[in-house]
C-alpha positions as a printed Julia matrix, in Angstrom:
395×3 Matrix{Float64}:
 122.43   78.14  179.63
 124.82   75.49  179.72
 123.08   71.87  181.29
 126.59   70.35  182.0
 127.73   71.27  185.81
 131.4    70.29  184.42
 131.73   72.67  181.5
 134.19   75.53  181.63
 132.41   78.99  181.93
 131.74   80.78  178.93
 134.26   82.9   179.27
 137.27   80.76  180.2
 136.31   78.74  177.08
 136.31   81.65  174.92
 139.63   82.47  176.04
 141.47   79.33  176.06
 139.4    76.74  174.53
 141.12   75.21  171.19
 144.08   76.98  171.51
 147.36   74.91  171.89
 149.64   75.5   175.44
 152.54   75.12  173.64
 152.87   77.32  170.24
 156.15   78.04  167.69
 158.26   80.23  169.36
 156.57   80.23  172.81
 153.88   82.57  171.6
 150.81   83.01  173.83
 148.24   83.37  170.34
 148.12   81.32  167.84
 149.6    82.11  164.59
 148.58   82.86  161.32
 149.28   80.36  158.94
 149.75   81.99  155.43
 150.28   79.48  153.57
 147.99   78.07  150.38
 149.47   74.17  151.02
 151.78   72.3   153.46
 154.57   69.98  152.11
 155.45   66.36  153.45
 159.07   65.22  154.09
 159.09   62.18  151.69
 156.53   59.74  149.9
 155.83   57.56  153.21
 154.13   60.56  155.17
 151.53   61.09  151.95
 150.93   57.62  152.17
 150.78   57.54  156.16
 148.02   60.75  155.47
 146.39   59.13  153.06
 145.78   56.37  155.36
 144.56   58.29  158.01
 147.28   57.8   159.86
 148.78   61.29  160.91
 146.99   64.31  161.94
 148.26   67.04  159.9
 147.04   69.45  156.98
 147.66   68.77  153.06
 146.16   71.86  150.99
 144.64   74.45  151.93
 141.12   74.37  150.71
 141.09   71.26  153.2
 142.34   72.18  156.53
 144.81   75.1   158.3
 145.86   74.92  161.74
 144.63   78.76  162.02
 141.04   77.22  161.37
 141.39   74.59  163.2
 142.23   76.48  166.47
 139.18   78.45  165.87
 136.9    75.26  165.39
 138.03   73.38  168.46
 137.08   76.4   170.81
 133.58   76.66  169.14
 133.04   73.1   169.7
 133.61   73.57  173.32
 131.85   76.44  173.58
 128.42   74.95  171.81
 129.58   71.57  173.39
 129.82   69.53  169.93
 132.12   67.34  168.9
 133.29   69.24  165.36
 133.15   72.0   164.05
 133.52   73.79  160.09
 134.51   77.65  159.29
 133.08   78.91  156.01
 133.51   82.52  154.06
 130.25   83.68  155.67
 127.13   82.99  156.96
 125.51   81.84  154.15
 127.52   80.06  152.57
 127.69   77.88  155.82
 123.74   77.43  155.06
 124.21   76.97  151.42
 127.03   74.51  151.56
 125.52   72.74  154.71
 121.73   72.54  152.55
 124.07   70.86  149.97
 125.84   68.76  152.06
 123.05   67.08  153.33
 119.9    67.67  151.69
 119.14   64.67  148.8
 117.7    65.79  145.18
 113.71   65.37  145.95
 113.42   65.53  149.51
 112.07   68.07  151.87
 112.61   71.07  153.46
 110.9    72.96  156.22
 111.81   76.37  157.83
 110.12   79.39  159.83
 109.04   82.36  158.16
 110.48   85.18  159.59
 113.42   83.69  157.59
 116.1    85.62  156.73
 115.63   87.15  153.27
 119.02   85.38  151.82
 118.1    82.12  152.86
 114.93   82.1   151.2
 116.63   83.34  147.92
 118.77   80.61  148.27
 116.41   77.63  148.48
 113.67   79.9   145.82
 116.48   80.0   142.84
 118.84   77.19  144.0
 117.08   74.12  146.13
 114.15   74.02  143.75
 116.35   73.21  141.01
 117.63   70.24  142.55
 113.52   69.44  143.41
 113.79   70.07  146.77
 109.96   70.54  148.02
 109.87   73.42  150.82
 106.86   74.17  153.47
 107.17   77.61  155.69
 105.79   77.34  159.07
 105.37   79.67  162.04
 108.89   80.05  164.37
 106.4    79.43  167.28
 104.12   76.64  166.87
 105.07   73.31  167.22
 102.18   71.83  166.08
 102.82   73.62  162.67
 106.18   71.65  162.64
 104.96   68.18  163.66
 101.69   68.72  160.78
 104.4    69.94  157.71
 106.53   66.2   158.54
 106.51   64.24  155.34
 107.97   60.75  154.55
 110.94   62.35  152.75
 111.09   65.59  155.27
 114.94   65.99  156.39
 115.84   69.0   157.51
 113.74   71.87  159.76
 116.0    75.01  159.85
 115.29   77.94  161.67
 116.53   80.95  163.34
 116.34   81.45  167.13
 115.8    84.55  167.69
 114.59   85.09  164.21
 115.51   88.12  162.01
 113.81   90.64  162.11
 110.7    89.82  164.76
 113.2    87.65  167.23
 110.89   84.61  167.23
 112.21   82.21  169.73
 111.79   78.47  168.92
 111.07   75.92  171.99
 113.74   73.77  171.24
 113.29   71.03  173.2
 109.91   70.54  171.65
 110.71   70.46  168.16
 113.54   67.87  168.72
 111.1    65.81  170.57
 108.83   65.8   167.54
 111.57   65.39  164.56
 113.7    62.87  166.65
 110.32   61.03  165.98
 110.77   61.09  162.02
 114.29   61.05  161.9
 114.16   64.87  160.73
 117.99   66.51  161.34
 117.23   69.8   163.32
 119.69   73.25  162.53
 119.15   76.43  164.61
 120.88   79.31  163.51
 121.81   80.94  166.36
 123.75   84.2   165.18
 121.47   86.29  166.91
 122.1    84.01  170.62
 125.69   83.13  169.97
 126.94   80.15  172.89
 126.89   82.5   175.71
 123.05   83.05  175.77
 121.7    79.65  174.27
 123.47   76.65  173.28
 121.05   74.54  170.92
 123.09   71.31  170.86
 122.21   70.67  174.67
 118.79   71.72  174.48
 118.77   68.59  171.58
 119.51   70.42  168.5
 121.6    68.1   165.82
 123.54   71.25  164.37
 124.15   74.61  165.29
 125.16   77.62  162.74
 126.35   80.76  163.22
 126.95   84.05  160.95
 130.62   84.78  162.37
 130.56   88.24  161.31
 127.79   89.16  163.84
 128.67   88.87  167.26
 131.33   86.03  167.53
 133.64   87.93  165.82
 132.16   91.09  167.11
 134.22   93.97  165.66
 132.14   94.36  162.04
 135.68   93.55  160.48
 135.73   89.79  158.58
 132.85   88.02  157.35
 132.76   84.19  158.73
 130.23   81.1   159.2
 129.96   78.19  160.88
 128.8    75.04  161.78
 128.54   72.46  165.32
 127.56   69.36  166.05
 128.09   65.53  165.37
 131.1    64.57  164.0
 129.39   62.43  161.15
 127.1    65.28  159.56
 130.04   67.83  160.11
 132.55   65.62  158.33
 130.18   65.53  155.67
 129.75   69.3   155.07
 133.34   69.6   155.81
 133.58   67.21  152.63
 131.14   69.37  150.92
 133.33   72.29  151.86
 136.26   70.91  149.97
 134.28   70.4   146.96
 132.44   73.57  146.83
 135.45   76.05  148.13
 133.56   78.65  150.46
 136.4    78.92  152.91
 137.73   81.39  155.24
 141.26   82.93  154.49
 144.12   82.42  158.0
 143.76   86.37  158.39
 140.47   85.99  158.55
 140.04   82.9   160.83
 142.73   84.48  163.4
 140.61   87.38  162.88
 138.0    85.64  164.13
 139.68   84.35  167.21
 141.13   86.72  168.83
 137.24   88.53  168.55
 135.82   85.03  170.1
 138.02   85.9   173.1
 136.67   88.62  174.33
 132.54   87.22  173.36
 131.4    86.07  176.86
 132.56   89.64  178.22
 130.86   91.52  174.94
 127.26   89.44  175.57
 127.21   90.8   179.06
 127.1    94.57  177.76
 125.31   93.82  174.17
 122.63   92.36  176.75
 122.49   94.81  179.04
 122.18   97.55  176.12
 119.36   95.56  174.67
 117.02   95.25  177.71
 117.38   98.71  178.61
 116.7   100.13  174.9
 113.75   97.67  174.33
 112.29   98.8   178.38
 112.58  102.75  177.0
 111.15  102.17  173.81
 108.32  100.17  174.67
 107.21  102.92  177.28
 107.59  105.8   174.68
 104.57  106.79  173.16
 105.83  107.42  169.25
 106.61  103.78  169.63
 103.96  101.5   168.28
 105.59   97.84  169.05
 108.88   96.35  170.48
 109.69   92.96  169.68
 112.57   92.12  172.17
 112.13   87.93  173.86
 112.93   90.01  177.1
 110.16   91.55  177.66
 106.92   90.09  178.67
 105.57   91.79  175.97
 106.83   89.19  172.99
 105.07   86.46  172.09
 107.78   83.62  172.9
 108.89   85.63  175.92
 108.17   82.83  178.29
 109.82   79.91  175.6
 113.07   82.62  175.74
 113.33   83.3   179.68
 113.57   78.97  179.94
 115.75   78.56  176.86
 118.04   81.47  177.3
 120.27   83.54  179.88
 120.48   86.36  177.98
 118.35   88.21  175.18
 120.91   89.95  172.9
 121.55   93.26  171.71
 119.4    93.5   168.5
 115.97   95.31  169.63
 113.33   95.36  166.81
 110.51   98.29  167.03
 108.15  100.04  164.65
 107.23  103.78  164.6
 103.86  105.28  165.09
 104.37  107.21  161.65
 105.26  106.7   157.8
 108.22  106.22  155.81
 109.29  109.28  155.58
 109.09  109.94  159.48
 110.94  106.76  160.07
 113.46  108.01  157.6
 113.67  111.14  159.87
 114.22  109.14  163.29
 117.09  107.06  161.41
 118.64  109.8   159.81
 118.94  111.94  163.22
 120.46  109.66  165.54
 124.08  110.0   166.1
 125.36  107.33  167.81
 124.64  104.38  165.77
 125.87  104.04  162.1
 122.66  103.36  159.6
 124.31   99.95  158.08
 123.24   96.37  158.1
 124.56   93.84  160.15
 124.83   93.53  163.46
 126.84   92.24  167.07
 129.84   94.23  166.72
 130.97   96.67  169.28
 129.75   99.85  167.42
 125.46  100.29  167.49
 123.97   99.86  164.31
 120.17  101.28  163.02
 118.18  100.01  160.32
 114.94  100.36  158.49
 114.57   96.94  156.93
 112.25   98.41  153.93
 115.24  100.29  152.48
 117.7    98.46  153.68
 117.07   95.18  152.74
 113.81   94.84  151.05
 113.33   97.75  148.64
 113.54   96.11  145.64
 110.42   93.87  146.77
 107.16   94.99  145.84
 105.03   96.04  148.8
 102.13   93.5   149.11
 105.38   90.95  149.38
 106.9    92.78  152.08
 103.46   93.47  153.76
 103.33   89.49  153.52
 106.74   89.45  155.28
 105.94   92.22  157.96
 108.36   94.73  156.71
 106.29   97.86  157.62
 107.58  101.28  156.14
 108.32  102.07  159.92
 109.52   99.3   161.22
 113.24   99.51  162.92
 116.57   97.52  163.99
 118.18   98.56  166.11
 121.55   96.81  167.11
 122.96   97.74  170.26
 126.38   97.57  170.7
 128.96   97.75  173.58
 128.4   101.89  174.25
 126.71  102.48  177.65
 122.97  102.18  177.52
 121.92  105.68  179.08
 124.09  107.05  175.97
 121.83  105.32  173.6
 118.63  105.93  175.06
 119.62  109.48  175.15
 120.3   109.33  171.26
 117.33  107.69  170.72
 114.81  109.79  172.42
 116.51  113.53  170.76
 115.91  110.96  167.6
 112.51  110.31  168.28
 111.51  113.71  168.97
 111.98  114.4   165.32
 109.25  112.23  164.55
């Protein structure tokens, strides 16, 4: 929930934030700028670039005014001062890790981390000697003992994937602002309309664009908030590395950013009222949802958050193959991964995602046989519940 009384709503800034009044041709949206590079009228404007003297684009692994419209209304709507668009997701982690992490220093995240991330700094990071400690997403203490000399980054989810851990933001700041340790929440799973980390203290906010900012499970996107000096130095990294987002893609992911403030409202409402019937149906053994009083951060996510999210997270009183039943009979959501786009998606993590991992690792990692995500979308909630239970009764 925003702390600034002058901010724009959440929804007026989705609509209209970074979006020029005036456009070519007196269009209302912005246009999509196919084009690979953008040519300069004689030798005295390269130089005048060069300089930093004009504010325009050069090549297109650099800059496109597409993006750019895009990155100026997620700055005001996480209230940073710059933001990056990447491919995806991860490779705004990946290229942000590289951007700013030194060869030998340290690294600490949460543990219900998701499972690409870890790859990432298992095979990758540790080549560069990057040392790594894995903490619990709800204990602060955890966080301020795992602070070493050459600690720089903590990254974490909030809510987590799958469990929906929610870290107390404020409190961790408080403790790395003490060490000089550069906090990053990714905050997929919140987006800006239900928790804005930057205000709360946060140094850098990411986001897996294909989830719920561009909310119609048709582009894949990242991205990443917050001061202008560690952005500008991804954004460098960016340039070097080449994960970037195509114009199609970017306008794409605009035109979906539009319509997020009015998509949170439902995907919230959906998720409170699936998590309420599950967790009073007696074939379920657990919900993990930070709305209910129920989860163990609920009272760290009802002072951090407005809303809760769509994505619902609940295990089975049965085995693998009975969870494979429930999945396989419900008929509104499509069994993929991903998640925050209009259509409901249904998971079981242990096939899904984690099959090829032997099962004492994902018993170390909580993936029970039964366990289930469940990503509400925009449908109307007594229409899901309804799914769900003739679902469950298959059990």
């Amino acid at each position: 929930m925003s702390k600034n009384p002058s901010k724009r709503g959440e929804a007026t800034s989705a609509v209209h934030a970074g979006e020029l009044r005036q456009q070519e041709a007196n269009a209302i949206t912005t246009p999509i700028y196919q084009t690979s590079t953008f040519w300069f009228e004689n030798s005295q404007e390269v130089i005048d670039y060069q300089e930093g003297k004009s504010n325009r684009e050069e090549y297109g692994r650099y800059g496109n005014p597409t993006w750019r419209a895009v990155e100026r209304k997620l700055s005001e709507l996480e209230g940073g001062e710059e933001s990056v668009l990447f491919a995806s997701g991860m490779c705004a982690a990946t290229t942000t890790f590289m951007a700013l992490l030194p060869a030998g220093s340290h690294l600490i995240v949460t543990s219900d981390c998701y499972r690409r991330t870890r790859q990432f700094i298992d095979q990758f990071l540790s080549r560069m000697g990057i040392e790594v400690s894995v903490i619990e997403p709800g204990s602060t203490e955890a966080f301020k003992q795992a602070i070493r000399p050459n600690t720089e980054i903590f990254f974490t989810e909030s809510p987590t994937n799958p469990y929906l851990r929610v870290v107390d933001v404020p409190a961790v700041v408080e403790v790395a602002n003490e060490s000089g340790v550069t906090v990053i929440i990714d905050s997929t799973f919140a987006t800006p309309v239900n928790h804005t980390p930057l205000e709360d203290g946060a140094h850098l906010v990411l986001h897996s664009a294909t989830k719920y900012l561009s909310g119609h499970n048709d582009l894949l996107a990242g991205t990443i908030t917050g001061n202008r000096d560690q952005v500008e130095t991804v954004r460098k990294a960016l340039g070097v590395l080449g994960g970037i987002i195509d114009s199609h893609g970017a306008w794409l992911l605009l035109r979906g950013l539009k319509t997020l403030a009015i998509r949170m409202q439902s995907h919230n409402t959906n998720g409170m009222a699936v998590a309420k019937y599950l967790e009073d149906h007696p074939k379920v053994r657990q919900v993990w949802y930070p709305g209910l009083p129920s989860h163990p951060d609920h009272e760290v996510a009802a002072a951090q958050m407005s809303g809760f999210g769509g994505v619902v997270t609940f295990e089975i009183d049965t085995d693998l193959q009975g969870a494979i039943r429930f999945v396989d009979s419900t008929r509104i959501p499509y069994q993929a991964p991903s998640l925050g786009g209009v259509e409901s998606l249904i998971e079981l993590p242990v096939t899904m995602s984690f099959w090829d991992y032997p099962p004492e690792q994902r018993k170390e990692w909580g993936i029970t046989d039964s366990l289930v995500r469940f990503a509400c979308g925009i449908e109307h909630p007594n229409d899901l519940i309804a799914d769900l239970d003739q679902a469950l009764a298959m059990v």
